[in-house]
C-alpha positions as CSV (number, residue, x, y, z in Angstrom):
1,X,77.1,113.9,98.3
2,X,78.4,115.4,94.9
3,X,82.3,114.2,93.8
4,X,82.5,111.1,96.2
5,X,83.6,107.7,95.5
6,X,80.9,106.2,93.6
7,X,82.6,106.4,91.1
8,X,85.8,103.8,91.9
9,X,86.4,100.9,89.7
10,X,85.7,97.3,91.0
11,X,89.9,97.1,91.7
12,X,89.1,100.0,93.8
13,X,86.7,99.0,95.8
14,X,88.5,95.7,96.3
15,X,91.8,97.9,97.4
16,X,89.3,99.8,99.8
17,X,88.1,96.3,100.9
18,X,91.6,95.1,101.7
19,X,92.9,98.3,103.5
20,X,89.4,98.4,106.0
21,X,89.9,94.8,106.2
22,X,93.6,95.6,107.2
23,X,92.7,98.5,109.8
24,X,89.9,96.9,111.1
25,X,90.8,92.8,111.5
26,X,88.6,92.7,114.5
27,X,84.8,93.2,113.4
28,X,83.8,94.6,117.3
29,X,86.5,97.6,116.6
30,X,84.5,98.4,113.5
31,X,80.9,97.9,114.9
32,X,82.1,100.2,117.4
33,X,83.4,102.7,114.9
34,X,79.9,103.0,113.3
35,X,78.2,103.4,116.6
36,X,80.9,105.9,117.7
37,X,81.5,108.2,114.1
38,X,78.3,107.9,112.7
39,X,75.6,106.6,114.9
40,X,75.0,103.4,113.9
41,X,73.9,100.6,115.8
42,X,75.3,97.8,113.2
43,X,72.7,94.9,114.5
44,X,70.0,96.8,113.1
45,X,71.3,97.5,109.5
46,X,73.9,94.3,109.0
47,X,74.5,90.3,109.9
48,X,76.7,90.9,112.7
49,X,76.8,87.1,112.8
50,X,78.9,86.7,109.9
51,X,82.9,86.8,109.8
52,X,84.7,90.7,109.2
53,X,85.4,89.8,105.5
54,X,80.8,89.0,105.1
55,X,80.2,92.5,107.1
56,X,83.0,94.9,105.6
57,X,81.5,94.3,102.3
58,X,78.3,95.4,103.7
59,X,79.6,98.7,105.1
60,X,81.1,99.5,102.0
61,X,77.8,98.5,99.8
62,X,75.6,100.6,102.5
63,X,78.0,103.7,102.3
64,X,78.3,103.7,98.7
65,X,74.1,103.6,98.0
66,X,73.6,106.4,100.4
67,X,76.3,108.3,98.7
68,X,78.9,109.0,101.6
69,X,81.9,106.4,100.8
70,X,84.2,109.8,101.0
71,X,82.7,110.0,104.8
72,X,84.2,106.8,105.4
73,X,87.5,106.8,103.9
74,X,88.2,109.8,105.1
75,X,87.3,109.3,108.8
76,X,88.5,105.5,108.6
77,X,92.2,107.8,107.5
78,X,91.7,110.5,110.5
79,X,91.4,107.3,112.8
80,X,94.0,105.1,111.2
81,X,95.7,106.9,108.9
82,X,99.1,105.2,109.8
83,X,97.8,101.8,108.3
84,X,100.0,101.1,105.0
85,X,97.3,99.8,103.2
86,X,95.0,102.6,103.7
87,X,97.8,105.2,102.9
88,X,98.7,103.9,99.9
89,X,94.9,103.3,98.8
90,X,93.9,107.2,99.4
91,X,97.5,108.5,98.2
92,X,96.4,106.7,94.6
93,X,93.2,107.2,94.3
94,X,93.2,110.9,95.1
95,X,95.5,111.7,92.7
96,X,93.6,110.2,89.7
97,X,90.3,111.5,90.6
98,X,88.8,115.2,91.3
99,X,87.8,113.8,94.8
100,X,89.2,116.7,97.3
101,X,86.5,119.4,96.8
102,X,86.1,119.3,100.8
103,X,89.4,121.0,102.1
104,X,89.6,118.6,104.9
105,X,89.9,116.1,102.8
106,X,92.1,117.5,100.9
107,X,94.1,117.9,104.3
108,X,93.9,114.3,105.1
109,X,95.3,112.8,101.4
110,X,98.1,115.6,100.9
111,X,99.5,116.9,103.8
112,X,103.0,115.1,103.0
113,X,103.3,116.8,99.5
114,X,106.3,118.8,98.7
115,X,107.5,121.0,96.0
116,X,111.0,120.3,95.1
117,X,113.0,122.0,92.1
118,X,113.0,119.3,89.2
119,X,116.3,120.3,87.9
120,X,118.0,120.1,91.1
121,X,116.4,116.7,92.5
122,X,117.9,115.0,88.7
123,X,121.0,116.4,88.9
124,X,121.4,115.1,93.0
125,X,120.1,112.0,91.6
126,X,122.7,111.0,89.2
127,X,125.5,112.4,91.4
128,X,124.3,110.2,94.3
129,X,123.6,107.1,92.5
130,X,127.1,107.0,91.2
131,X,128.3,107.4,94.6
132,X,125.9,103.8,96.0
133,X,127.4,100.2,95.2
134,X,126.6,96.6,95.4
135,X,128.3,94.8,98.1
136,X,128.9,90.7,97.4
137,X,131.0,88.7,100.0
138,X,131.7,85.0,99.1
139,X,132.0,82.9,102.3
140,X,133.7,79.9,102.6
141,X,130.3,77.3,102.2
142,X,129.6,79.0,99.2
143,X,127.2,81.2,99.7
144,X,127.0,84.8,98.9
145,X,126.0,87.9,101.4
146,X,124.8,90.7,99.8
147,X,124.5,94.4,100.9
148,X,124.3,98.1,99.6
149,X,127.2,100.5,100.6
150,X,127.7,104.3,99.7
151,X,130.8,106.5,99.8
152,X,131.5,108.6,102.6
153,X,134.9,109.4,102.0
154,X,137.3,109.1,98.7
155,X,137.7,105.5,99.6
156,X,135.5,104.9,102.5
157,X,132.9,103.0,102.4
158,X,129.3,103.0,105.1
159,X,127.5,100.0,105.5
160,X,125.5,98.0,108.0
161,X,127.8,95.6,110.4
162,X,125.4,92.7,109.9
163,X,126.3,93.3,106.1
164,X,130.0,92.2,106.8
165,X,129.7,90.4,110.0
166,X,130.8,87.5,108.3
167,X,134.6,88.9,107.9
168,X,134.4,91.3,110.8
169,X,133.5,88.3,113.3
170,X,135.3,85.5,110.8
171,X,138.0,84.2,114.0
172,X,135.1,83.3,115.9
173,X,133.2,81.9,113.1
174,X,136.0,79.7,112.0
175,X,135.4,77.6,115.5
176,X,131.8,76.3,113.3
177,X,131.7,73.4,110.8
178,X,129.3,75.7,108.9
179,X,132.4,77.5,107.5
180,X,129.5,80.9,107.6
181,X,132.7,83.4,107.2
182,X,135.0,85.1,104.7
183,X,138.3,87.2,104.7
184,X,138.6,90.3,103.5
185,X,139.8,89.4,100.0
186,X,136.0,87.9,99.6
187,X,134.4,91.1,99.9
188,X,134.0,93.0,96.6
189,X,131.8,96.5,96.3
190,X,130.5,97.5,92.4
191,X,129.6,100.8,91.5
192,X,128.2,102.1,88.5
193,X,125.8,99.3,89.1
194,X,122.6,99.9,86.9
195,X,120.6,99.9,84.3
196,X,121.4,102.3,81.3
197,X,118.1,104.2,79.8
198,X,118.6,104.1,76.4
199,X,119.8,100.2,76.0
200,X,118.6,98.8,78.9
201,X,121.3,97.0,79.6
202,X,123.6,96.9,82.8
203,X,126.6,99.4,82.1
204,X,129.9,98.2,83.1
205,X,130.5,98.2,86.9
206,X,133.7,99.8,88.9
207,X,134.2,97.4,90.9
208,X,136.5,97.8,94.5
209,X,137.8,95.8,96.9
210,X,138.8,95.7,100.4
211,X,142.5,97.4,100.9
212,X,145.0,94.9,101.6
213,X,145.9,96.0,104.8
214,X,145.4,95.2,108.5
215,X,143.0,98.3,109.1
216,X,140.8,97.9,106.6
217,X,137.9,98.8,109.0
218,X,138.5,101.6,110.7
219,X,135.2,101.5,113.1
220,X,132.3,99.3,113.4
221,X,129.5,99.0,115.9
222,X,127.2,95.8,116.0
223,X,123.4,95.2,115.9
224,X,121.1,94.7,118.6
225,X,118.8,92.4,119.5
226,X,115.8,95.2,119.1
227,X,116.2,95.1,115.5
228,X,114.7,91.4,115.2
229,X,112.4,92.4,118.5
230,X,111.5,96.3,118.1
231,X,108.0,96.0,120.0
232,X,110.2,94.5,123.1
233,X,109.5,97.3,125.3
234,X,112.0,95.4,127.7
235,X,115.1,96.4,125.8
236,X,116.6,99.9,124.2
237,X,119.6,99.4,121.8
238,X,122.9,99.8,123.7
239,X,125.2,103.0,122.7
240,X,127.6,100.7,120.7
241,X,124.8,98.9,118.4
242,X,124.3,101.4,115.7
243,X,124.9,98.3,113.0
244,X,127.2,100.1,110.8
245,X,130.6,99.6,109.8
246,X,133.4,102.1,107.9
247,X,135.5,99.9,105.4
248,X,138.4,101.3,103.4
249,X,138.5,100.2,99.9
250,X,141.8,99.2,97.7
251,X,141.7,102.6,95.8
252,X,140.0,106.7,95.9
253,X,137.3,105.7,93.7
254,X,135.9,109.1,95.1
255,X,138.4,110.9,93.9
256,X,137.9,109.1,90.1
257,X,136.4,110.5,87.1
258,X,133.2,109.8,85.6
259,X,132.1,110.8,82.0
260,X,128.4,112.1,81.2
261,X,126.9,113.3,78.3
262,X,128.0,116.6,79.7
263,X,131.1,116.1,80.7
264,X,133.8,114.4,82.7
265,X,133.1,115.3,86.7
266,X,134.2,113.3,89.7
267,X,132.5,110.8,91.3
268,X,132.3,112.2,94.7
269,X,131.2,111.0,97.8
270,X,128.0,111.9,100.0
271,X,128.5,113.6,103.1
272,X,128.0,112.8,106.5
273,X,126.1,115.5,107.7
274,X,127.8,117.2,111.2
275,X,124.1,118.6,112.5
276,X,121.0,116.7,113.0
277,X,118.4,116.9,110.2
278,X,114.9,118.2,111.2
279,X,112.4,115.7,110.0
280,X,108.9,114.8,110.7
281,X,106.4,111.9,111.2
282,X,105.0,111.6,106.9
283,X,107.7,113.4,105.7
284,X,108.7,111.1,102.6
285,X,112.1,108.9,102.6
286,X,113.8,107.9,99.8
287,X,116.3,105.2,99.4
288,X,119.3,104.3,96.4
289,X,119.5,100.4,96.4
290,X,120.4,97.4,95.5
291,X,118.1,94.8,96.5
292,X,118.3,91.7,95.9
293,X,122.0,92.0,94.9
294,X,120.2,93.6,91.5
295,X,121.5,96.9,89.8
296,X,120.9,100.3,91.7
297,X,117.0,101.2,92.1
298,X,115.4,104.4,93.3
299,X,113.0,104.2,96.0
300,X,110.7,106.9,97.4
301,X,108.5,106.6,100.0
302,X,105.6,109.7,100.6
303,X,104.3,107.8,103.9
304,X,107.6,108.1,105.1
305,X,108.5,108.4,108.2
306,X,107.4,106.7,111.6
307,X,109.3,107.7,114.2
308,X,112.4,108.0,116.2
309,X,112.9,105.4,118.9
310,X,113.2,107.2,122.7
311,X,117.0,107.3,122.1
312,X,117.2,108.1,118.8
313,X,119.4,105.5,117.7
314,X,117.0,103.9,115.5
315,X,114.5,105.3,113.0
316,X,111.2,104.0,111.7
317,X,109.6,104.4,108.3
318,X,107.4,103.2,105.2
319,X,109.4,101.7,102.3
320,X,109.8,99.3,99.8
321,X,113.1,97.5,100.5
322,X,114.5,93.9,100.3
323,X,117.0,91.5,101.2
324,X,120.5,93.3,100.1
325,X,119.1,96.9,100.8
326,X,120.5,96.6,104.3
327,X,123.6,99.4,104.2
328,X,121.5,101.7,101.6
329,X,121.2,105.4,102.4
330,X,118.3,107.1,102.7
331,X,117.5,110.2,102.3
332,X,114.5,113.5,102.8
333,X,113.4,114.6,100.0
334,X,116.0,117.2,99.5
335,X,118.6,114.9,99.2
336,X,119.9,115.5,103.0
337,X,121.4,112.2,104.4
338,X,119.0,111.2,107.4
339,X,120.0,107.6,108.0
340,X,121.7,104.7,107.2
341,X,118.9,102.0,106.4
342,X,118.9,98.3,108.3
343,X,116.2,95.9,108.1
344,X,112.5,95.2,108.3
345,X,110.8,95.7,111.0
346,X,110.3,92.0,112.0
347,X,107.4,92.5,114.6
348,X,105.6,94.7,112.4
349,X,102.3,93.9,110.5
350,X,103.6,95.4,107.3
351,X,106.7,94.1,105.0
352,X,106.8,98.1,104.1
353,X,107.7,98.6,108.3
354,X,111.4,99.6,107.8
355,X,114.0,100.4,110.3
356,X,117.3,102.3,109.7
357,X,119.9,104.0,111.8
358,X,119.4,108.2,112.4
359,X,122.8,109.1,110.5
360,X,123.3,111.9,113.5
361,X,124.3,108.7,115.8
362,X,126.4,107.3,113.4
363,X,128.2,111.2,112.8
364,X,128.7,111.3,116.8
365,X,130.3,107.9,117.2
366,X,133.3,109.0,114.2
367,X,133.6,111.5,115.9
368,X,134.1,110.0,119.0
369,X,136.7,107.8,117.8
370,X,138.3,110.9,116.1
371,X,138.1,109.5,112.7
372,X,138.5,111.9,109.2
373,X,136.6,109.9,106.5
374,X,137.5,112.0,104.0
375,X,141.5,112.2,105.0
376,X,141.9,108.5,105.6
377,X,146.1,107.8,105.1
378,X,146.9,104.1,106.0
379,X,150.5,103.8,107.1
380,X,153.1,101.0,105.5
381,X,153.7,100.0,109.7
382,X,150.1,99.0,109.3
383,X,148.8,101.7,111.5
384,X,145.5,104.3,110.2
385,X,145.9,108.0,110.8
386,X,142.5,109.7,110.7
């Protein structure tokens, strides 16, 4: 057919190679896709014999000479089309090539666009990022745990419990020889965090601490073990494990002023959102970051979203995340708060298999507790008034 793939590049072929290698491990699942989709009876036209790897690069060598790769791809994608690999593959390659003459095609490579207003997305972007820091608790063997946190108040801060575990739960970690804890005075948060444009260098931080002060958190609620074990049918996430935790910082760094090439504005604080946000499965996510413990990054995500677990206390998505993103907010793609990112989806077949927390949960447990994050007072007795 006229406009189909025969026109990829070796590296796209072999990305082509790697996603149908990816959807398809088993070679009798896709024997039995070419029998089902386009009549073939595979033993007649390939050396069934040989391994997946030996008879995928046949397929694709048979589909490209009789000029219907696009056939493939695109009903490999109707079939699979949550595989990562694949996704990524046709989201690339069908926006560098004038491949979508067919409009189901079109359909299956761009039904997750969006138009967004470009001035209003920048602006959003360089509020919120001033408002997302780098979290860094020394414990007492030396090592360092890292995290992401963002403002939700003038001087509190939202974060994942396993993030500071190590100083929420540090009496009963003091009973180990490991020393795997830290107090409060260990725990340092940076903002500012990044790389400037022009120089490329990291700009000087803001950094905060924990108030000195006997309520310094003023709610937390632990993990669960589905977060390590999500494909455990067996067990749901109990009400109280929303891994998150609300810590009040030594200062209103909210409420303090940032300069811009504009002018001088203050920093702010992003919003817990009081309704739940309407989202659906391939509606894009994007997250501000620090993975790594490295200065803020930007991540956006057009596979997007999974899923919402049956009690929507956890949420599933696509996204390019590491070690120290745990805490990071994510966001739709109109800057609307939608969760409060974890951890990797451990039992997943993908590193991009993310799970965060739906922020609705995390609004109704504050406000179950009664708790104003944005008129926090802490009293000299030692006492919190929300």
């Amino acid at each position: 057919m006229n406009g189909d793939f025969a026109s990829l590049s070796r590296s796209d072929l072999a990305e082509f190679r790697k996603a149908l290698l990816s959807v398809y491990p088993n070679k009798k699942d896709l024997i039995l896709l070419l029998k089902d989709e386009f009549s073939f009876i595979a033993s007649e036209k390939f050396n069934t014999e040989q391994g997946s790897e030996y008879l995928t690069d046949e397929i694709i060598d048979e589909f490209k000479a009789r000029g219907e790769l696009l056939e493939l791809i695109a009903t490999v994608k109707k079939k699979r089309g949550e595989n990562y690999e694949l996704s990524k593959f046709c989201s690339r390659v069908s926006s560098t090539a004038g491949y979508l003459e067919r409009p189901e095609i079109r359909d299956f490579f761009h039904k997750n666009s969006k138009i967004v207003n470009p001035d209003q997305f920048g602006k959003t972007l360089l509020k919120c990022e001033r408002q997302v820091g780098s979290i860094q608790i020394r414990k007492k063997n030396g090592d360092t745990e890292i995290g992401t946190g963002f403002l939700v108040g003038p001087r509190v801060l939202l974060t994942n419990y396993h993030v500071v575990e190590c100083i929420i739960d540090r009496k009963n970690r003091q009973k180990s020889t490991e020393k795997d804890w830290a107090d409060p005075s260990d725990f340092a948060c940076q903002f500012d965090y990044f790389v400037t444009p022009k120089s490329r260098t990291i700009r000087d931080a803001v950094k905060c601490r924990l108030i000195e002060h006997d309520d310094w958190c003023l709610l937390h609620s632990k993990d669960s073990y589905v977060d390590k074990h999500p494909t455990d049918d067996t067990h749901l996430p109990k009400p109280n494990e929303l891994d998150f935790a609300l810590l009040v910082l030594d200062r209103e760094v909210g409420k303090g002023t940032i300069s811009t090439n504009e002018k001088a504005h203050q920093r702010g604080w992003i919003k817990i959102p009081n309704i739940p946000r309407d989202f659906e499965k391939g509606d894009p996510v994007m997250i501000l970051q620090c993975p790594e413990g490295a200065p803020l990054n930007f991540m956006i995500s057009m596979l997007g979203i999974k899923g919402l677990n049956s009690q929507s206390t956890r949420l599933y998505y696509y996204a390019k995340t590491n070690y120290g993103s745990s805490g990071s907010p994510c966001f739709d793609i109109n800057w609307n708060l939608i969760a409060l990112h974890s951890a990797r989806d451990e039992e997943a077949n993908y590193a991009e298999d993310k799970i965060g927390i739906p922020i609705t949960a995390v609004w109704n447990a504050i406000k179950g507790k009664d708790i104003d994050v944005e008129n926090i007072t802490i009293k000299p007795s030692g006492k919190k008034k929300g």
